[in-house]
N, C-alpha and C positions, 0 to 999 in steps of 0.2 A: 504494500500500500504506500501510495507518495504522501509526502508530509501535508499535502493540502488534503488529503484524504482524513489524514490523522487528526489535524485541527479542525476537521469540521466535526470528525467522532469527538471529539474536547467539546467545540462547542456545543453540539448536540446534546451529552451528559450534563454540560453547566446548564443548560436551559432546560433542560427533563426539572434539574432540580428546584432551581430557582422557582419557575411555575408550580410546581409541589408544594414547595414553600408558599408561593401566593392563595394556590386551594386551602392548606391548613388556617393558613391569617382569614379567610373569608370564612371557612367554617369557624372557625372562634371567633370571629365576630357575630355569626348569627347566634350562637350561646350566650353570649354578650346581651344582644340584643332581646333576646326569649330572655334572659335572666333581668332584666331591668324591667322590659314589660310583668312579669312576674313578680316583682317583689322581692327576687330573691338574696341570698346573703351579699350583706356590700363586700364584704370580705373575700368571697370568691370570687365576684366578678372585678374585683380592684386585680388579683391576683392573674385572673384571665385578659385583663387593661393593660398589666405590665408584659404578658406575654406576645401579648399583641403589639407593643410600641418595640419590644425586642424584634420582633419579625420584622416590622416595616422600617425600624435603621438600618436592618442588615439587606432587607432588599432594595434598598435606597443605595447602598453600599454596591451591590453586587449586580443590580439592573442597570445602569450607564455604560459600564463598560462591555456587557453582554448587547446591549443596542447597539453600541458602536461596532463591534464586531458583524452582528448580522447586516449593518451598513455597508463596511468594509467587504461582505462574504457575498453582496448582492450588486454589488460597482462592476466588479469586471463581466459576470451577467447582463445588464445592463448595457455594456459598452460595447458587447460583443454582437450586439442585436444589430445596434446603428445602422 
């Protein structure tokens, strides 16, 4: 396999996961969400607030440079059509 083969298997596994990571933050938020419509303990939904702002630094972290890549992986595509 050529190394362009290989960084797109990279990039493909960084973005399987990151997305994973987006699914888990959205399903803890609707927990969130059920748990406040509910009434439920502030104490576990604070708990579930803080796992939720952990998610969204780290994909604030880890989605720019994954965009810029899929930018960079769709340019020569692009150019080659012209």
């Amino acid at each position: 396999m050529d190394s362009e083969g290989l960084m797109a298997m990279d990039f493909t596994e960084e973005l399987e996961t990151v997305l994973a990571r987006l699914l888990m933050r959205n399903q803890r938020l609707r927990v969130l969400q059920r748990m406040t419509r509910n009434c439920d303990s502030l104490e576990r939904a604070d708990a579930i607030r803080t796992v939720i702002e952990r998610l969204d630094a780290q994909l604030l972290r880890e989605l720019p440079p994954l965009l810029d890549r899929l930018d960079q992986l769709e340019r020569p595509t692009s150019s080659s059509r012209g």
